[in-house]
C-alpha positions as CSV (number, residue, x, y, z in Angstrom):
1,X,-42.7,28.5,-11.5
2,X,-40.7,31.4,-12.7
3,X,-37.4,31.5,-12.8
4,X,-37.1,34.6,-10.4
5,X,-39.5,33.4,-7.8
6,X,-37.6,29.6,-7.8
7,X,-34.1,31.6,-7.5
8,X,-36.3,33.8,-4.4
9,X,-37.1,31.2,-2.3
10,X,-33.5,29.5,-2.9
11,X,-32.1,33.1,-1.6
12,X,-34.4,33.4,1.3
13,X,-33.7,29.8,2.1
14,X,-29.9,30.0,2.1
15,X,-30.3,33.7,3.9
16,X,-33.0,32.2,6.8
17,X,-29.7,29.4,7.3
18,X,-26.6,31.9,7.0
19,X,-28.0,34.3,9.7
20,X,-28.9,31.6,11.8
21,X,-33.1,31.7,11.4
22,X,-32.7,28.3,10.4
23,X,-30.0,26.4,13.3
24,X,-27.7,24.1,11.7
25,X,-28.8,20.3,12.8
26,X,-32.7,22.0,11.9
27,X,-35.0,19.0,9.6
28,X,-36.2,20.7,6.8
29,X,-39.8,20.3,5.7
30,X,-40.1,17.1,2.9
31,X,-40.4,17.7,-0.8
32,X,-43.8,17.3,-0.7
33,X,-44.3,19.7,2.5
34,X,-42.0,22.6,0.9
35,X,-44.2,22.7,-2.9
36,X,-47.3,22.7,-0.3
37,X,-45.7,25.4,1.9
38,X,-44.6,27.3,-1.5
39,X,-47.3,26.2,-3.8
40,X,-44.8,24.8,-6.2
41,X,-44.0,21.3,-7.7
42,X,-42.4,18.8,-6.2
43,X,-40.1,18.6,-8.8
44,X,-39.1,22.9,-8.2
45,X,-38.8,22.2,-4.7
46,X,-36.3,19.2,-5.2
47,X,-34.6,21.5,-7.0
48,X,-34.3,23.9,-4.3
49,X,-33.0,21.8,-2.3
50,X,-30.3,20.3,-4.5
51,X,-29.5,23.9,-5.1
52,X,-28.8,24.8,-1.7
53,X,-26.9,21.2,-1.2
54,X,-25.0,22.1,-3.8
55,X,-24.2,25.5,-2.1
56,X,-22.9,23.6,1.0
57,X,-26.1,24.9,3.1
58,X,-28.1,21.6,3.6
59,X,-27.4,17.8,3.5
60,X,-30.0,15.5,2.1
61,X,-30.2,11.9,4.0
62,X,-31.7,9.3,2.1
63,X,-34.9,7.9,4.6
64,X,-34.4,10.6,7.0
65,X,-34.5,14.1,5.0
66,X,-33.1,17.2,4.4
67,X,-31.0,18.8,7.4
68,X,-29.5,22.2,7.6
69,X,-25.6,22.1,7.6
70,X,-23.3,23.8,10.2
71,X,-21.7,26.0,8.0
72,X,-19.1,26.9,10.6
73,X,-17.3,23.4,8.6
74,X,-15.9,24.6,5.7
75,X,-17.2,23.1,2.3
76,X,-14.4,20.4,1.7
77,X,-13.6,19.6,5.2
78,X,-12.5,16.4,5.6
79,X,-11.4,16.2,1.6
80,X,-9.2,19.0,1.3
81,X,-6.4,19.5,3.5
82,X,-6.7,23.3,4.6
83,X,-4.9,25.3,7.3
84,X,-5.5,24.9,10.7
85,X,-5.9,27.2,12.7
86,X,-2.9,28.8,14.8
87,X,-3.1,26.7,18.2
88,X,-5.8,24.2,16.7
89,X,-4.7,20.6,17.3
90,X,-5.5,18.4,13.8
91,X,-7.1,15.4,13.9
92,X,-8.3,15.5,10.4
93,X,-4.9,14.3,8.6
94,X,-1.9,11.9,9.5
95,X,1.2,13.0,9.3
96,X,2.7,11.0,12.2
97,X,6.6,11.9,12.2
98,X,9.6,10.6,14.8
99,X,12.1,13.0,17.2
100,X,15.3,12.3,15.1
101,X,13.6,11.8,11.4
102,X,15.0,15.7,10.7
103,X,18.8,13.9,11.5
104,X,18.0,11.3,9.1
105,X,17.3,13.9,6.2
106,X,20.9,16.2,6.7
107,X,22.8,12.8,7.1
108,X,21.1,11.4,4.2
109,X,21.7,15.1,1.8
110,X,25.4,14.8,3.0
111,X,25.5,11.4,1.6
112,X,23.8,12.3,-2.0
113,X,26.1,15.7,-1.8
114,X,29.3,13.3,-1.6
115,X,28.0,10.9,-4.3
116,X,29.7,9.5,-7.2
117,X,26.4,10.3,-9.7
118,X,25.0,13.6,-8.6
119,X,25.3,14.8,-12.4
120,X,22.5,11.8,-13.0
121,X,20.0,13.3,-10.6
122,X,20.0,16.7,-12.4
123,X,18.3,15.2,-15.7
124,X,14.9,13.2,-17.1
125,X,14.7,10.1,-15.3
126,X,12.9,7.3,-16.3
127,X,9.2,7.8,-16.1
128,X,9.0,4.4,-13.9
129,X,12.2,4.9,-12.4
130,X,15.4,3.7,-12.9
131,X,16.5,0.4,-12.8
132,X,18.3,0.0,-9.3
133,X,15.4,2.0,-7.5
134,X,12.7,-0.6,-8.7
135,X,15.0,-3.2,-7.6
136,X,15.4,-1.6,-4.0
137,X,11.7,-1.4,-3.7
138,X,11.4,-4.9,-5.3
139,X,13.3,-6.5,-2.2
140,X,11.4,-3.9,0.1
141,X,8.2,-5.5,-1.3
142,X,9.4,-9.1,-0.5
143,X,9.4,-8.4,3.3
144,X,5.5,-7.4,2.7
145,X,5.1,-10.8,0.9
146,X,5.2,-9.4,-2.7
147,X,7.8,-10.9,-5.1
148,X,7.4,-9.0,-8.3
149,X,9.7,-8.4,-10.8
150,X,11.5,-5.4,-10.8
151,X,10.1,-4.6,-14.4
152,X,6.5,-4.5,-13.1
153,X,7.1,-1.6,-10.5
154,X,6.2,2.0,-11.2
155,X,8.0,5.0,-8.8
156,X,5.7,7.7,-8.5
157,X,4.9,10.7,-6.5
158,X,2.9,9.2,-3.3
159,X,0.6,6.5,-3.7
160,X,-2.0,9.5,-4.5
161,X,-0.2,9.9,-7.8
162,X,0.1,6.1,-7.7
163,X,-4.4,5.6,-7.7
164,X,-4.3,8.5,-10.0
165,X,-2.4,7.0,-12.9
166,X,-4.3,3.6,-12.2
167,X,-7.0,5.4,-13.1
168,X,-5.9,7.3,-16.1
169,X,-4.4,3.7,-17.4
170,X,-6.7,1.0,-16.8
171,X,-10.1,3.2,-16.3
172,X,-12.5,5.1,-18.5
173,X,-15.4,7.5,-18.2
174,X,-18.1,5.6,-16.9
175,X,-16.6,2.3,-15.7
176,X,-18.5,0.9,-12.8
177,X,-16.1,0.7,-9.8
178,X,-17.1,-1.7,-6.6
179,X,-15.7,0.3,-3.0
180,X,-16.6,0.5,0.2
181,X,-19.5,2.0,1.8
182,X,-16.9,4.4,3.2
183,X,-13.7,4.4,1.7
184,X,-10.4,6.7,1.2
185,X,-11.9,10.1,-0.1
186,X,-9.3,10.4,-1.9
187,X,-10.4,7.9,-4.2
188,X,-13.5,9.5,-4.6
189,X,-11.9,12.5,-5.4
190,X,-10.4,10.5,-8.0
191,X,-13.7,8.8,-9.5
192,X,-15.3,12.3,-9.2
193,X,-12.9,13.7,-11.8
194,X,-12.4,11.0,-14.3
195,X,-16.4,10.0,-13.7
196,X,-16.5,7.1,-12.4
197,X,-19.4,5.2,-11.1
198,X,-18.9,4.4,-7.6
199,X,-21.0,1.8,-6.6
200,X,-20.8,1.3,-3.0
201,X,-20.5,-2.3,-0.8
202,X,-21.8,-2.7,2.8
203,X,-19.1,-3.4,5.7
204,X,-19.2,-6.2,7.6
205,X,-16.7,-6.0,10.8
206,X,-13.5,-7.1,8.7
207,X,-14.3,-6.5,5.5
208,X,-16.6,-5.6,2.7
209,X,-19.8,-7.6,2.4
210,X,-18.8,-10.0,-0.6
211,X,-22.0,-11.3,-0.9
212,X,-23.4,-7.8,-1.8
213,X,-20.3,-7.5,-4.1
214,X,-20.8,-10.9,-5.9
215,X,-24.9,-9.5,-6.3
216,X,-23.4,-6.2,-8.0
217,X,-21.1,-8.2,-10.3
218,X,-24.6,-9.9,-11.2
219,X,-26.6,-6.7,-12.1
220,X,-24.0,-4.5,-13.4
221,X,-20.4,-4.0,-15.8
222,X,-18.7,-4.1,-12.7
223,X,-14.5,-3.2,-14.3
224,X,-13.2,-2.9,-11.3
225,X,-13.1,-3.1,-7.2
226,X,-10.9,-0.5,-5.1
227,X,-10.0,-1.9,-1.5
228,X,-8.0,-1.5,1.7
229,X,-7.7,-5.6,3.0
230,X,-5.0,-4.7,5.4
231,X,-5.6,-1.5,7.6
232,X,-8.7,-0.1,6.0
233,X,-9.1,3.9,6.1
234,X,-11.3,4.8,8.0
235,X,-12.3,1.6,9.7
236,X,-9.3,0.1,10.5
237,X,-10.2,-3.5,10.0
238,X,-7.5,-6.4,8.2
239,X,-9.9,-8.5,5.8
240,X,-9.0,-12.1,6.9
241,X,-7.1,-14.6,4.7
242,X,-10.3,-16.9,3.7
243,X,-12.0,-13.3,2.4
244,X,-8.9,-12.2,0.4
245,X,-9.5,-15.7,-1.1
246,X,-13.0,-15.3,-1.9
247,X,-12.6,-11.7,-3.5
248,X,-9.9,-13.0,-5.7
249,X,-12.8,-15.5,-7.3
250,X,-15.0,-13.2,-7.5
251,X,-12.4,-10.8,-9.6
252,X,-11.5,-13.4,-11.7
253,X,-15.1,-14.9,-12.4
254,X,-16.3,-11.3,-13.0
255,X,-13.5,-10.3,-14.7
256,X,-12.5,-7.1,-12.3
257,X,-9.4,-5.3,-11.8
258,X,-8.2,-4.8,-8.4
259,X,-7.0,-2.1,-7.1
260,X,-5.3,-2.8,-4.2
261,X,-4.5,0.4,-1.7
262,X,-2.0,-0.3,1.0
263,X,-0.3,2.6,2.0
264,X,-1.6,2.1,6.1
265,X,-0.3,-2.5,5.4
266,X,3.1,-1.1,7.2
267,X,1.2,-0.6,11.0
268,X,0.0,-4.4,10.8
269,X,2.5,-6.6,12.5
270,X,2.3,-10.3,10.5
271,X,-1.2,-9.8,7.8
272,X,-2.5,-12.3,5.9
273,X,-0.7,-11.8,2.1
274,X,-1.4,-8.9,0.2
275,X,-3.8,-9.4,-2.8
276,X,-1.3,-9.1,-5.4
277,X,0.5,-12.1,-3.9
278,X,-1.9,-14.3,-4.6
279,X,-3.3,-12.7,-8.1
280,X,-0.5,-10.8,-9.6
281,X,-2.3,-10.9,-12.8
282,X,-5.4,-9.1,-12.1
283,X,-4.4,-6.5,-9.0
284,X,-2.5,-2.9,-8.9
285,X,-0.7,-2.5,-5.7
286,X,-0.4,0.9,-4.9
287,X,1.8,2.2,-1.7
288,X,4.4,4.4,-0.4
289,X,6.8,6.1,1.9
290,X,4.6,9.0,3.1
291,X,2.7,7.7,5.8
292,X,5.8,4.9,6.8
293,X,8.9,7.9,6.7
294,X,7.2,11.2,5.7
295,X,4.3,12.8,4.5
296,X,7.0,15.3,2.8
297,X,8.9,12.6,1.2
298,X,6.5,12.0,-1.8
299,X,7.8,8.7,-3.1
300,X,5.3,6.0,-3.5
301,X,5.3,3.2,-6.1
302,X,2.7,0.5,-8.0
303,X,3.3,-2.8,-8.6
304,X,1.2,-4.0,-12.0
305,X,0.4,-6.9,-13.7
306,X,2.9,-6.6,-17.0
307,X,0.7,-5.6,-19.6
308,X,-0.4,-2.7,-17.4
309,X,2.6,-1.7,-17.2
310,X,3.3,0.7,-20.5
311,X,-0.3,2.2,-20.1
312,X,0.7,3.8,-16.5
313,X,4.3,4.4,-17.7
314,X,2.4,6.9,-20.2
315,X,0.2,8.1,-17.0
316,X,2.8,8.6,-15.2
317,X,4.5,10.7,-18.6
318,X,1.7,12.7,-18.6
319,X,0.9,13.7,-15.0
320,X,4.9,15.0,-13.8
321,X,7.5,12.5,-16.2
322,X,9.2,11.5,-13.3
323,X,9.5,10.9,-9.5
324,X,12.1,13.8,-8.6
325,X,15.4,12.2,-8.6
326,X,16.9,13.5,-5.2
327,X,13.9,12.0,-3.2
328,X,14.4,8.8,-4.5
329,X,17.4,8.3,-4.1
330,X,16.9,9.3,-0.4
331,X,14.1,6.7,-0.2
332,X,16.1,4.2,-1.9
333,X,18.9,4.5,0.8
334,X,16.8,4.3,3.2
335,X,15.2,1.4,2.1
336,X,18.6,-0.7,1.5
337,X,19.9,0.3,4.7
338,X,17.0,-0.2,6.9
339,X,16.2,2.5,7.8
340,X,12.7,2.2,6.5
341,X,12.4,-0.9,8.1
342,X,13.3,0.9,11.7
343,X,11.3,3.8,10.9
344,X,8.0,1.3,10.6
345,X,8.7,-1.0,13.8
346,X,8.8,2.5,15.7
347,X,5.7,3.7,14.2
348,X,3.9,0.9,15.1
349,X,5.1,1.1,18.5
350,X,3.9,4.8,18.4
351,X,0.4,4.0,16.9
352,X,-0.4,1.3,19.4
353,X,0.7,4.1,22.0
354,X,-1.8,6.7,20.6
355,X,-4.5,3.9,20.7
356,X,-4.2,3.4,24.3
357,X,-4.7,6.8,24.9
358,X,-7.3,6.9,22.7
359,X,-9.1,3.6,24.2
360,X,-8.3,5.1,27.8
361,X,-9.8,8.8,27.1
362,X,-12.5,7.7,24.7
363,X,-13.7,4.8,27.5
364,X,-17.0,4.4,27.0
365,X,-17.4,5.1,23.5
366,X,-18.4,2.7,21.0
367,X,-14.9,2.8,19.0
368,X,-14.1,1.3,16.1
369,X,-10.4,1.1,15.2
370,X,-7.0,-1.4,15.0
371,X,-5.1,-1.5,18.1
372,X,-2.3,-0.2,15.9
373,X,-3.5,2.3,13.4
374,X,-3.4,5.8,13.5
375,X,-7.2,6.8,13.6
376,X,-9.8,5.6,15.6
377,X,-14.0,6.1,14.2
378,X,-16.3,7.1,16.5
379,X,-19.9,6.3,15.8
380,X,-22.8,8.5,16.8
381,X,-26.5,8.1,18.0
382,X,-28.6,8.7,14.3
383,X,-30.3,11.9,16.2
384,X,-27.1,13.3,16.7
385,X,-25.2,15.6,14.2
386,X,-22.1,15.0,13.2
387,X,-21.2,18.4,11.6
388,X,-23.0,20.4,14.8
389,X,-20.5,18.1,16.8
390,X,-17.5,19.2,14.5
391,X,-18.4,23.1,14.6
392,X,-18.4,23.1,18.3
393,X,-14.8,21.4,18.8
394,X,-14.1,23.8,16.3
395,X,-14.6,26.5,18.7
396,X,-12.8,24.2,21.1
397,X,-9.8,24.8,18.8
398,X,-10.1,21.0,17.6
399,X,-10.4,19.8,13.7
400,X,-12.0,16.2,13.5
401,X,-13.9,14.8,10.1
402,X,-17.5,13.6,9.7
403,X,-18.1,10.8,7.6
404,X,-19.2,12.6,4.8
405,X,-15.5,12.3,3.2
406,X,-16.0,8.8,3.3
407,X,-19.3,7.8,2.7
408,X,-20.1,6.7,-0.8
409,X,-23.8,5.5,-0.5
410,X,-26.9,7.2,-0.1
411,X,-26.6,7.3,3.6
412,X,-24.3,8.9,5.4
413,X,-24.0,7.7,8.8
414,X,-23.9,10.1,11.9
415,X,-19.8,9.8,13.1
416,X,-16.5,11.1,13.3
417,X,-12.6,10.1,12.0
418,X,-10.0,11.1,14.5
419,X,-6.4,11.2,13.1
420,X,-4.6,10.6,15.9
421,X,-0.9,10.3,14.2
422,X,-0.4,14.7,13.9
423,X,-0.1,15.8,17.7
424,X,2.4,14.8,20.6
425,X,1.0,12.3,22.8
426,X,0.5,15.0,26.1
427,X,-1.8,16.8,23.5
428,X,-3.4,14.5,21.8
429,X,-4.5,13.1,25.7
430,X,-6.0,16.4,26.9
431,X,-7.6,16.7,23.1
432,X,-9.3,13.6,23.1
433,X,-10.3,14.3,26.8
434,X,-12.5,17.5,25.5
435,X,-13.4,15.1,22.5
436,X,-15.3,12.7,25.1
437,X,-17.0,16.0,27.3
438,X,-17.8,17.5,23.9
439,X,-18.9,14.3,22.5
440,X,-21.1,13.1,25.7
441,X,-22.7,16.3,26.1
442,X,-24.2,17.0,22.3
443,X,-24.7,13.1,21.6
444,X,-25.0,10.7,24.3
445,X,-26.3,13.2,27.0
């Protein structure tokens, strides 16, 4: 097929769904029916479409086809965190925050203004941190059943920061990483740019499928599994004790790294131990202050088995030198006064709060969520779609997420993430309210 005529029908393809001739939610014809339709290969018209996937216009399904996007949802949606519009309400991102928290911040400046070391904060710090902040994160980490030495914590810039130098340190282009079936897409963001292979994992209803795992491990260089045992993102389940027992065995027999994501552990009231309790020697523990104090905040940390540790000290070189000095010394007061400590008991009271009105307004629904996290998933019928259901909140003035952000396997499953941690609680009632009418009348009508 020439060039010009493939490029054609790609332009009066992605035309036909940008002025509407084509409806978003609309099935496409197969592979096979399009080089019939065109009188070109198979192999031109799979091309075609993964042109026009690749321009954000269609979404390919594996077993169920090719389905024109709702290109009202910006490309990125979900990933990205882009503005909202003036009067929207967000439930794409968390950034749950506390009446008084502002208080906390000028008290807290005061205190560093009046300081005996302000000079210190104005140069280099370490690129792990200095020695007294490890040490008040080392005795925060014991009250989440960690007991590392303060030598094997890293400070860094948000546990973002944190999964990012893990990556640059113990990962290489090409290294076969075990996740879920839906996992943070910010880890994906991750693999995308350093190229890893992301092989995903079936969910069971607490945890990933280990069986599955174990079969991976068999078949493939599996380096290295990512995970969320305690308040997974976005499925909110805590992966019992006798799993987190199992996985560890299967680490050690395959040889894997674990890379152990807890920034959402804080909202569990009493979890089974962390991962790195148990296997210090094969895990990266990677958490942080945003979620627990403030998004804005920016201080996370890594706890790593000691011979990681000069490998993400060079990461961590190489990516921004050093935490900023002023913000961690406000986290680190915070932490050894307890105010962190007061900060999470509260947020867990106002999670479980934002889950009742979520289970109260969403009644009916088939919900999937922890009675105290700060997002609740919302599965859909397979014939509904997800994005058709996110434009039209849209125009409701409401930003929710497919699963598309998440999904790392082949299928992506019909559903949305609601964030329900970044609105007051009269608002988010009324929002979730239009979520159900919206919800009932385009998929469960």
């Amino acid at each position: 097929m020439a060039a010009s005529r493939y490029k054609k029908l790609v332009d009066a393809l992605a035309s036909d769904i940008r002025t509407g001739r084509l409806a978003a939610g609309v099935r496409l014809p197969t592979h096979r029916g399009l080089a019939a339709r065109e009188g070109i290969a198979v192999v031109t018209a799979t091309r075609v479409y993964a042109e026009l996937e690749a321009m954000g216009l269609v979404s390919r399904e594996q077993g169920r086809g090719t389905f024109v996007r709702d290109i009202a949802v910006p490309a990125g949606h979900g990933i990205d965190q882009q503005v909202v519009a003036t009067g929207a309400v967000d439930l794409n991102f968390n950034y749950p925050s506390l009446p008084g928290q502002a208080d906390l911040l000028r008290q807290a400046l005061r205190e560093v203004a009046t300081s005996g070391d302000l000079d210190s904060l104005l140069r280099y710090q370490p690129h792990r941190g200095r020695p007294q902040d490890r040490a008040s994160i080392a005795r925060h980490l014991r009250r989440r059943g960690i007991t590392p030495d303060a030598d094997q914590i890293l400070i860094v810039n948000g546990a973002q920061h944190g999964l990012a130098v893990t990556v640059m340190a113990a990962l290489s282009a090409g290294d076969v990483v075990a996740v879920d079936a839906l996992t943070y897409p910010g880890f994906k963001v991750l693999a995308h740019a350093f190229h890893l292979d992301l092989e995903p994992i079936p969910t069971t209803t607490d945890g990933p499928d280990l069986d599955a795992l174990e079969k991976l491990c068999a078949t493939r260089p599996v380096r290295a599994i990512y995970t969320m045992p305690t308040l997974h993102n976005p499925l909110g389940w805590v992966m019992p004790a006798t799993d987190r027992t199992r996985l560890i065995e299967i680490a050690r027999q395959h040889g894997l790294l674990i890379i152990e994501d807890a920034s959402y552990a804080y909202l569990v009231e009493d979890p089974p131990p962390p991962l790195a309790a148990s296997a210090p020697d094969i895990t990266v523990y990677v958490s942080g202050l945003s979620k627990s104090v403030a998004t804005g905040l920016r201080v996370g940390f890594v706890v790593a088995p000691p011979s990681t540790v000069p490998s993400l000290e060079r990461a961590i070189r190489a990516t921004t030198w050093n935490t900023p000095a002023l913000t961690t010394a406000i986290a680190c007061r915070w932490l050894d006064d307890g105010t962190v400590d007061r900060l999470e008991a509260q947020k867990r009271d106002d999670a479980n709060a934002r889950q009742a009105v979520a289970r109260q307004e969403l009644a009916g629904l088939p919900l999937i969520s922890h009675p105290s996290s700060y997002f609740t998933w919302l599965p859909l019928p397979d014939d509904t779609r997800a994005d058709r259901l996110t434009a039209t909140l849209a125009r409701q003035h409401i930003s929710v997420t497919t699963a598309e952000p998440f999904t790392t396997s082949m299928h992506t499953p019909q559903a949305l993430r609601l964030a329900l941690g970044s609105t007051d609680l009269d608002s988010l009632q009324s929002t979730l309210r239009t979520v159900r009418r919206v919800a009932i009348e385009d998929a469960y009508a």
